[in-house]
C-alpha positions as CSV (number, residue, x, y, z in Angstrom):
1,X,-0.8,1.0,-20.1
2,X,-2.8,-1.9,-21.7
3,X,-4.1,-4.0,-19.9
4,X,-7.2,-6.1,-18.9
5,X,-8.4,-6.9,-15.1
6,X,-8.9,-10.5,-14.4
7,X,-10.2,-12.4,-11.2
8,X,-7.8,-13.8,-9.0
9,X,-5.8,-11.4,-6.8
10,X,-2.1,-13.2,-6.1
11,X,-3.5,-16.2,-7.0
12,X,-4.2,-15.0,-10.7
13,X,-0.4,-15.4,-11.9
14,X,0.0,-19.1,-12.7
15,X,2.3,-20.8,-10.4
16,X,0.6,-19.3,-7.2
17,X,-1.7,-20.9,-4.4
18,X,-3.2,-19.5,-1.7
19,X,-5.2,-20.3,1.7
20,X,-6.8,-18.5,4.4
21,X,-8.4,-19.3,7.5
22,X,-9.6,-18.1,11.3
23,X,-6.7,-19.2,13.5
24,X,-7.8,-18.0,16.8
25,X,-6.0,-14.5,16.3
26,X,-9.2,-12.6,16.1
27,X,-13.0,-13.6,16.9
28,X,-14.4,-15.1,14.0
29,X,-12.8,-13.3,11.2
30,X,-10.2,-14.8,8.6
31,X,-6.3,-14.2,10.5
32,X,-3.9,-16.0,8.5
33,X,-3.3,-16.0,4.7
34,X,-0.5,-18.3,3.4
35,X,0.9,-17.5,-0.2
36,X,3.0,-19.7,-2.2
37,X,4.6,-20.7,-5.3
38,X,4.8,-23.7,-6.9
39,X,8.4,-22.6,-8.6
40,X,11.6,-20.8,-7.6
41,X,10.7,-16.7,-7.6
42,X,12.8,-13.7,-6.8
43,X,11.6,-11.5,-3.8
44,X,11.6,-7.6,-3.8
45,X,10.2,-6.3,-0.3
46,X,10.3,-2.4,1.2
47,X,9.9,-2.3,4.9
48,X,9.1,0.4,7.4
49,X,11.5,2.6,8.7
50,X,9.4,3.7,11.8
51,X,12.3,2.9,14.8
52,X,10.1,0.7,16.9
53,X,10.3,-2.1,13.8
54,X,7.8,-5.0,14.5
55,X,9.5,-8.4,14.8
56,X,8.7,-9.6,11.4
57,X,10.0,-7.0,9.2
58,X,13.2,-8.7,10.5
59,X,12.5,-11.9,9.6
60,X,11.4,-10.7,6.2
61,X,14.5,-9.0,5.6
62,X,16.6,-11.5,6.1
63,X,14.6,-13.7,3.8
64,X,14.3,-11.1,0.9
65,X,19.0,-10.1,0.9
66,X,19.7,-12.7,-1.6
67,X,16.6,-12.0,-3.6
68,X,14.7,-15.3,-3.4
69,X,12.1,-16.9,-1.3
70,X,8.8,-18.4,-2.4
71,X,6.3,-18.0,0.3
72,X,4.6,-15.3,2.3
73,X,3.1,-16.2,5.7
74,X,1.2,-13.1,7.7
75,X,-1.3,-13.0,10.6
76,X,-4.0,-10.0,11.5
77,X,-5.1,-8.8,15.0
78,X,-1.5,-8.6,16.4
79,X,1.5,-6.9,15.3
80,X,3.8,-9.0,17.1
81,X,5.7,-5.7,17.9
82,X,7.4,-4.3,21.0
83,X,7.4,-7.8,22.3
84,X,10.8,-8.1,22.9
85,X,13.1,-11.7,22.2
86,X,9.8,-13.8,22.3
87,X,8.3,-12.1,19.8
88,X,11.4,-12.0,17.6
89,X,11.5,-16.5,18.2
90,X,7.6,-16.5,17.5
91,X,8.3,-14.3,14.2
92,X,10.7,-17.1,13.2
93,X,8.3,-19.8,14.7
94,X,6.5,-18.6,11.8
95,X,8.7,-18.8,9.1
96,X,9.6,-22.7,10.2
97,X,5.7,-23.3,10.3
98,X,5.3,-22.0,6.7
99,X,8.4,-23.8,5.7
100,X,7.2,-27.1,6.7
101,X,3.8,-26.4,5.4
102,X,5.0,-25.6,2.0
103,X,8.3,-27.7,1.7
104,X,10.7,-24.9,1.7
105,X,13.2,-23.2,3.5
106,X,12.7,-20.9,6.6
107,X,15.4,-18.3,4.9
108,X,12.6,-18.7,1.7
109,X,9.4,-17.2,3.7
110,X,8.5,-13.9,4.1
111,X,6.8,-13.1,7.2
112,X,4.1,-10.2,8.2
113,X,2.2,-9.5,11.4
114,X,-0.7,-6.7,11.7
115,X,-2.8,-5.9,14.3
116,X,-2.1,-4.1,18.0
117,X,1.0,-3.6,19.5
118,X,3.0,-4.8,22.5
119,X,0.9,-8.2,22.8
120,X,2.6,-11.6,22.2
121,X,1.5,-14.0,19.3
122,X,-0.5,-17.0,20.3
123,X,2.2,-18.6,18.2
124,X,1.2,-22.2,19.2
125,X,-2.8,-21.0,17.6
126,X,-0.9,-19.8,14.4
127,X,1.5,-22.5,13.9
128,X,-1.6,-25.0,14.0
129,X,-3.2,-22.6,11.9
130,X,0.0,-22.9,9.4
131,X,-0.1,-26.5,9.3
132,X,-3.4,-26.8,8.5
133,X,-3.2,-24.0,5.7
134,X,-0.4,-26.1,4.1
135,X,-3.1,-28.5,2.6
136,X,-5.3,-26.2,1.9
137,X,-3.7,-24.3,-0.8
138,X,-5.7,-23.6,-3.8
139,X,-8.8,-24.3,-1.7
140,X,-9.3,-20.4,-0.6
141,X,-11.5,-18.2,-2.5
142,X,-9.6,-15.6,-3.4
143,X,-11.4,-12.9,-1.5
144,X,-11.4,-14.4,1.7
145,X,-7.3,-14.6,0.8
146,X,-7.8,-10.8,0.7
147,X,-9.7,-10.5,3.7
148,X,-7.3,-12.5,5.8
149,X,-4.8,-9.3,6.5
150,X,-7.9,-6.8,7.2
151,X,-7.4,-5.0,10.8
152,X,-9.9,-1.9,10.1
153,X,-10.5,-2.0,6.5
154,X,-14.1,-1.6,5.6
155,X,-13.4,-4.1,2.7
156,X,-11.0,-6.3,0.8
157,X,-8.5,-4.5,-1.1
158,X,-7.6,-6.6,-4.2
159,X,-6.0,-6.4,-7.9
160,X,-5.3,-8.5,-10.7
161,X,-4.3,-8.2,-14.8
162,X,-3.0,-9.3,-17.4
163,X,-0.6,-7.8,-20.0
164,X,1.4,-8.0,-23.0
165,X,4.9,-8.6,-22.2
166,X,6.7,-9.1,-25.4
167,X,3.5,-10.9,-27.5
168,X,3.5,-13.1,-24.1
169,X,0.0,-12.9,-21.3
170,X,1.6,-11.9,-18.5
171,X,-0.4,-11.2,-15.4
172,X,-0.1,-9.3,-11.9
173,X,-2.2,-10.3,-8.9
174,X,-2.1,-8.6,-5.4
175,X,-4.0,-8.1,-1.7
176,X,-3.1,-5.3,0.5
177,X,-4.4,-3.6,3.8
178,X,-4.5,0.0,5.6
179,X,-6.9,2.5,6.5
180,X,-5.5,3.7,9.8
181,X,-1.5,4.6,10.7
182,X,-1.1,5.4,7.0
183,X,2.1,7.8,6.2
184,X,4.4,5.7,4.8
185,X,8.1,6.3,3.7
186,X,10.0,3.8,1.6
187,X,6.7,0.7,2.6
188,X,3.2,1.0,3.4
189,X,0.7,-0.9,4.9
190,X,0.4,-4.9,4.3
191,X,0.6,-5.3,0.4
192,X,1.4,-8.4,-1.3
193,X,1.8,-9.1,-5.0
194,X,2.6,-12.0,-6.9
195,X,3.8,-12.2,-10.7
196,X,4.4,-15.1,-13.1
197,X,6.8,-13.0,-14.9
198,X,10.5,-13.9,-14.6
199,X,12.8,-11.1,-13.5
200,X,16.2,-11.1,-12.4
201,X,16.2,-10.0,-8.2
202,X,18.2,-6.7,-8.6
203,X,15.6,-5.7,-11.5
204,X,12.7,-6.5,-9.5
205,X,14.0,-4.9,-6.6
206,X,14.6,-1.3,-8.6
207,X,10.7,-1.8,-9.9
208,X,9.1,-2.3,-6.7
209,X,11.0,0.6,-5.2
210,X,10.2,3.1,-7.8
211,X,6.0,1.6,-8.0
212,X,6.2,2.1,-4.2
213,X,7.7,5.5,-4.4
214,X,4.7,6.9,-6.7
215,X,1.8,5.2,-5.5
216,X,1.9,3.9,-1.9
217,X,4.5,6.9,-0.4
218,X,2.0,8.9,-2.3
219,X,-0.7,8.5,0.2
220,X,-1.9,9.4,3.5
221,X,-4.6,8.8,6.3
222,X,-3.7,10.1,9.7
223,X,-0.1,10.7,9.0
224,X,1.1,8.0,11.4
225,X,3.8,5.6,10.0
226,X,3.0,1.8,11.0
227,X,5.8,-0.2,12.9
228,X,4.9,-3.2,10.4
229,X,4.6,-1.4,6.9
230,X,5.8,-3.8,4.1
231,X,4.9,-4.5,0.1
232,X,6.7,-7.6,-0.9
233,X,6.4,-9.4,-4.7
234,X,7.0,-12.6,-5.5
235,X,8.2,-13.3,-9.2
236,X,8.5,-17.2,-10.4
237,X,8.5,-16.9,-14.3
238,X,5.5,-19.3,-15.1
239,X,4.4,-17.4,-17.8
240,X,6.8,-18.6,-20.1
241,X,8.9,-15.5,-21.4
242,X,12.5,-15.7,-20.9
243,X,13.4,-14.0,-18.0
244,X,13.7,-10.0,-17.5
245,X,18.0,-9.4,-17.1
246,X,18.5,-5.6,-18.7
247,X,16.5,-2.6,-17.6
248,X,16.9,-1.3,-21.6
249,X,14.5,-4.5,-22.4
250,X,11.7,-3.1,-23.8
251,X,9.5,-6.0,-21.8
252,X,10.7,-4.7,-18.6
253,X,9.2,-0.7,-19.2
254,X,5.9,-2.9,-19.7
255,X,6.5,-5.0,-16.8
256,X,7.2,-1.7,-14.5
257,X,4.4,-0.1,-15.7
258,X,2.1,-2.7,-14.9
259,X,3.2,-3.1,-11.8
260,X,2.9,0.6,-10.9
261,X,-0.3,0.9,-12.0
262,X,-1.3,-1.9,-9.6
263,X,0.4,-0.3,-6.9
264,X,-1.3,2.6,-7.3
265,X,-5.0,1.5,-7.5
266,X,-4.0,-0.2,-4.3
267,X,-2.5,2.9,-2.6
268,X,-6.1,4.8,-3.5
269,X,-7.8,2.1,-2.3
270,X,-6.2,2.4,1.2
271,X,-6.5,6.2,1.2
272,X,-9.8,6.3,0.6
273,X,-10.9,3.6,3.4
274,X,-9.2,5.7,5.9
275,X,-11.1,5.2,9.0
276,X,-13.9,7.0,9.5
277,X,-13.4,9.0,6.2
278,X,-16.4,10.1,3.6
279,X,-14.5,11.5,1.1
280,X,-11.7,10.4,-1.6
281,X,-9.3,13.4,-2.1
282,X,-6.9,13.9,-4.6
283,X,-4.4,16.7,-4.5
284,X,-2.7,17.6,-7.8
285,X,0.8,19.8,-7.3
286,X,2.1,20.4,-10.7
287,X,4.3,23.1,-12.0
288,X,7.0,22.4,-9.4
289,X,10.8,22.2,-9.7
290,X,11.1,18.6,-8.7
291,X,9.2,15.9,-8.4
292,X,10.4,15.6,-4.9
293,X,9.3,19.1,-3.8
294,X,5.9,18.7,-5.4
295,X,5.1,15.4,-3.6
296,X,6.5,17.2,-0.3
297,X,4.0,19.3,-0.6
298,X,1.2,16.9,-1.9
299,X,2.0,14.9,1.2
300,X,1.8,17.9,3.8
301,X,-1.2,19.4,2.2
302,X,-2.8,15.5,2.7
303,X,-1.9,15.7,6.2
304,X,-2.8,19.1,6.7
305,X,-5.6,18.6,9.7
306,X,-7.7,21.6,9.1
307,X,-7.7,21.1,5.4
308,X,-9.1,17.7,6.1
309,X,-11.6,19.3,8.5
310,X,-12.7,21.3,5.9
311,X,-13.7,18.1,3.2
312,X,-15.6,16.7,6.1
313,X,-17.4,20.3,6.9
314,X,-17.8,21.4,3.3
315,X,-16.2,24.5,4.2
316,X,-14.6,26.1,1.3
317,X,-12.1,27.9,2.4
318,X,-9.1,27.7,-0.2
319,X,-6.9,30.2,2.8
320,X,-6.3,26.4,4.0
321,X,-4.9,25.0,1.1
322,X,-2.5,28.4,0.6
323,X,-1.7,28.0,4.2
324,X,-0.7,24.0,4.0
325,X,1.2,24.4,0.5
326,X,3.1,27.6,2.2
327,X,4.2,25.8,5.3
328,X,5.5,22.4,3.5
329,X,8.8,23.3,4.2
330,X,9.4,24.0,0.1
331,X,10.9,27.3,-1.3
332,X,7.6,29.0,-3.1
333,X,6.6,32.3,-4.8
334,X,3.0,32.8,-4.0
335,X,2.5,35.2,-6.8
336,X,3.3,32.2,-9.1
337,X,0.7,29.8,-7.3
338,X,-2.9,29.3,-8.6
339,X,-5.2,26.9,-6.6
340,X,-8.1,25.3,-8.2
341,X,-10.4,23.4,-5.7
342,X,-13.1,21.3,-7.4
343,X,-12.7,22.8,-10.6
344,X,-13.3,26.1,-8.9
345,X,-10.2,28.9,-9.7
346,X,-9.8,30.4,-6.4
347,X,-6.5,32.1,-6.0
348,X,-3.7,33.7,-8.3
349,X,-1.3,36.3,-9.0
350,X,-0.7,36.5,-5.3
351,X,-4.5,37.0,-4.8
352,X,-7.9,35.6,-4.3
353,X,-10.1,35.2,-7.5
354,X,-13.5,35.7,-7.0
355,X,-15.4,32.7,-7.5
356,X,-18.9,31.4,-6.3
357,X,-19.0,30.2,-2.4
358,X,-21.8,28.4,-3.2
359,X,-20.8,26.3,-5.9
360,X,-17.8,25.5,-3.7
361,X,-19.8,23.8,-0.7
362,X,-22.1,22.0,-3.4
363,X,-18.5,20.8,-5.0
364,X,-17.7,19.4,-1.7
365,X,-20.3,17.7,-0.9
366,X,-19.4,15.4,-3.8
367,X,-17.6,12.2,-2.8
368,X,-14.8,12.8,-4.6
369,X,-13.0,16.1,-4.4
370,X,-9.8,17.1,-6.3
371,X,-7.0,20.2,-5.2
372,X,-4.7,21.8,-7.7
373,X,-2.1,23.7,-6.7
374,X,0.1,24.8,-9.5
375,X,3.5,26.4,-8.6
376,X,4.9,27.9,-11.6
377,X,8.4,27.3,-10.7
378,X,8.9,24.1,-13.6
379,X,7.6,21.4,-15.1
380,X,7.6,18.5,-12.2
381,X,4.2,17.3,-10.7
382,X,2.8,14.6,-8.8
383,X,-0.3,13.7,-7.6
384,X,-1.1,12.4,-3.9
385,X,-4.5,10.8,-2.7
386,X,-6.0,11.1,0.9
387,X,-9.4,11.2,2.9
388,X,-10.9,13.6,5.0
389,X,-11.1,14.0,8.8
390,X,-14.1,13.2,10.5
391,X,-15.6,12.0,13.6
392,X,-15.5,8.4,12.5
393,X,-11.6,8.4,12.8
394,X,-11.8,8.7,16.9
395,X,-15.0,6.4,16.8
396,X,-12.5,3.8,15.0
397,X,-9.5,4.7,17.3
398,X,-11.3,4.5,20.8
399,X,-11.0,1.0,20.9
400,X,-8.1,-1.6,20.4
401,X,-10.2,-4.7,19.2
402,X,-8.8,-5.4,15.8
C-alpha cells in the first residue's frame, strides 16, 4: 500500500481536535485525552470479551449500536472496573462531561478507562478535568494527546498517513496503549483512530474487525486479556470524497488497507514495549491449512513461556519452538514441519538439521529475532509479533502505581 506518514496522530485527518491534560488521576503525568470531531462520523469499536468487563466498555457500546458518535473521552491510572453500580454512573458521568464539553450527545461519546482495577474514579477530578479540556481542543500537542492513555508504556505509541482514495488525499491518524495484559481476542489494548474518510457504519464496522483480527489479535505480551480492551474509529468524511456505501468500491480495498496497515504498526508497537522485554519477536507460521490454525499456533508459540525465556537467555534451543508449535492444540505432521530460527534451518523431515550453535546465540543476541515454522499442510500463513520474557516483567508487575 501507498502511502506517505504525516505528523498528527488522530488529529491529522481534518475535522478532528484533540486535548490532553493531568487531571489528578495520576501524579504529574498527562490522564485524560478528549477527542472530537468537528462533523457527524460513523463509529466502529471492538471491545474485550474478558467476563469481568470494565464499566466503560458498556458505555461505549451503547454509544457505538447505531454507528454514530463523535467523540472519545478516556482517562489512565484507573480502570474503573470491578467497581460495581458507582462505577457504571461515574462511566456515564463521563460521557455527560464530554457531551457538555463538546456540544453533543451522551449516546455520541465513546468512553475508555485504563489503569488498576477495583478502585473508584475520582469522577468529580475528571469531570473538571473534561470541562476544562472542552476549550482546549486543538491546543494539545499531539504527542502529549498520545501520551495521555499511557499506564506502563515506555513511550507514546502513535500513527498517521495519508493516501489516495480515488485521486482524493485521504489520511489516517491514531494513538494507542499496552505493554502489559496483552492477549487480546476480538479488541486490544486502548487504540483510537480517527479518519476523514466517509464510510457508511456497517462498512466501517466490517474493516475495523477484519484490521483488528490481523494486526492487534495478532499479538501478545504476557498472554493476559485486559478487562478494558477496546479500538474504536471515528469516520466524519472531511476529506471531501463521496462517501464509502459498497464493499466492491474499489476506494474502500484502499481504505481497508490503509487502515490495516495502521493497525498493524500499532499492534508491533505494543508487542514490542511489553514490559520489561529486550527483544522484538516475530514468528512466521506459513504453509498451514487455514489461516486460523496458523495464527493458533503463532499465538501459542508467542505465549509459549520457555520459548520466551529462551530470547531473553540467548539459548538456542529450537526443541522449544517444536514443542510450543506441537502442543497448540492444531492437527500437525512433524515430518512436514521445518523451523528456521534467525535465518538458521534447524529442524526437518522429522529431524534436527545440523546447524552452527554458535551462530544461533550470536543471532539472538540481535534485537530483533524472527521464527519460521513452516507446516506443509497448505498454503495459509500468518505472522504474529511478541517480546521476550525477562526479569523486567516482575520488576514492572510488583507494584500497582500506574
Amino acid at each position: 500500500m501507498s502511502h506517505t506518514d504525516i505528523p498528527g496522530n488522530v488529529t491529522a485527518p481534518r475535522g478532528f481536535r484533540a486535548a490532553a491534560m493531568n487531571c489528578g488521576v495520576k501524579a504529574g503525568k498527562p490522564d485524560l485525552v478528549l477527542i472530537h470531531s468537528d462533523h457527524p462520523a460513523a463509529v466502529a469499536a471492538t471491545l474485550t470479551t474478558n467476563q469481568f468487563r470494565a464499566a466503560p466498555t458498556y458505555v461505549t457500546e451503547r454509544a457505538v449500536a447505531d454507528g454514530y458518535a463523535r467523540t472519545i473521552v478516556a482517562n489512565s491510572g484507573n480502570a474503573n472496573c470491578a467497581t460495581g453500580a458507582q462505577g457504571m454512573e461515574n462511566a456515564y458521568r463521563m460521557a455527560r462531561a464530554a457531551a457538555a464539553a463538546t456540544g453533543v450527545l451522551p449516546s455520541e461519546v465513546v468512553v475508555c478507562s485504563t489503569g488498576v482495577i477495583g478502585h473508584q474514579l475520582p469522577i468529580e477530578k475528571i469531570e473538571s478535568g473534561i470541562a476544562s479540556l472542552g476549550g482546549q481542543l486543538g491546543q494539545t500537542a499531539p504527542e502529549v494527546i498520545a501520551q495521555a492513555v499511557m499506564t506502563t508504556d515506555t513511550y507514546p505509541k502513535a500513527v498517521s498517513i495519508e493516501f489516495d482514495l480515488g485521486g482524493v488525499p485521504a489520511r489516517i491518524g491514531g494513538i494507542c496503549k499496552g505493554a502489559g495484559m496483552i492477549h487480546p481476542n476480538m479488541a486490544t489494548m486502548l487504540a483510537f483512530f480517527t479518519t476523514d474518510v466517509g464510510i457508511a457504519p456497517e462498512l466501517l464496522r466490517r474493516a475495523l474487525r477484519t484490521a483488528v483480527m490481523e494486526s492487534f489479535n495478532c499479538i501478545s505480551v504476557d498472554g493476559d486479556q485486559s478487562t478494558n480492551d477496546t479500538v474504536a474509529i471515528l469516520a466524519n468524511g472531511a476529506c471531501g470524497a463521496p462517501s464509502l456505501a459498497c464493499e466492491d468500491d474499489p476506494r474502500y480495498t484502499a481504505f481497508a488497507e490503509a487502515l490495516r496497515y495502521c493497525c498493524t504498526e500499532q499492534a508491533k508497537k505494543i508487542a514490542w514495549d511489553g514490559e520489561g522485554a529486550t527483544k522484538r519477536i516475530t514468528i512466521h507460521v506459513t504453509g498451514a491449512r487455514t489461516w486460523d490454525e496458523a495464527r493458533q499456533i503463532g499465538r501459542h508459540l508467542a505465549n509459549y513461556t520457555l520459548l520466551k525465556v529462551a530470547y531473553y537467555a540467548r539459548d538456542f534451543n529450537w526443541g522449544r519452538v517444536a514443542a510450543g508449535a506441537g502442543a497448540a492444540g492444531v492437527c500437525i505432521d512433524p515430518y512436514r514441519v521445518t523451523i528456521d530460527w534467525c535465518g538458521i534451518r534447524t529442524f526437518a523431515s522429522g529431524e534436527p538439521v545440523a546447524h552452527d550453535m554458535a551462530a544461533g546465540r550470536k543471532a539472538l543476541a540481535e534485537r530483533d529475532i524472527e521464527v519460521t515454522v513452516h507446516l506443509g499442510l497448505g498454503e495459509a500463513c500468518c505472522t504474529v509479533w511478541t517480546c521476550d520474557l525477562a526479569p523486567g516483567y516482575i520488576e514492572f508487575n510488583a507494584v500497582d502505581e500506574l
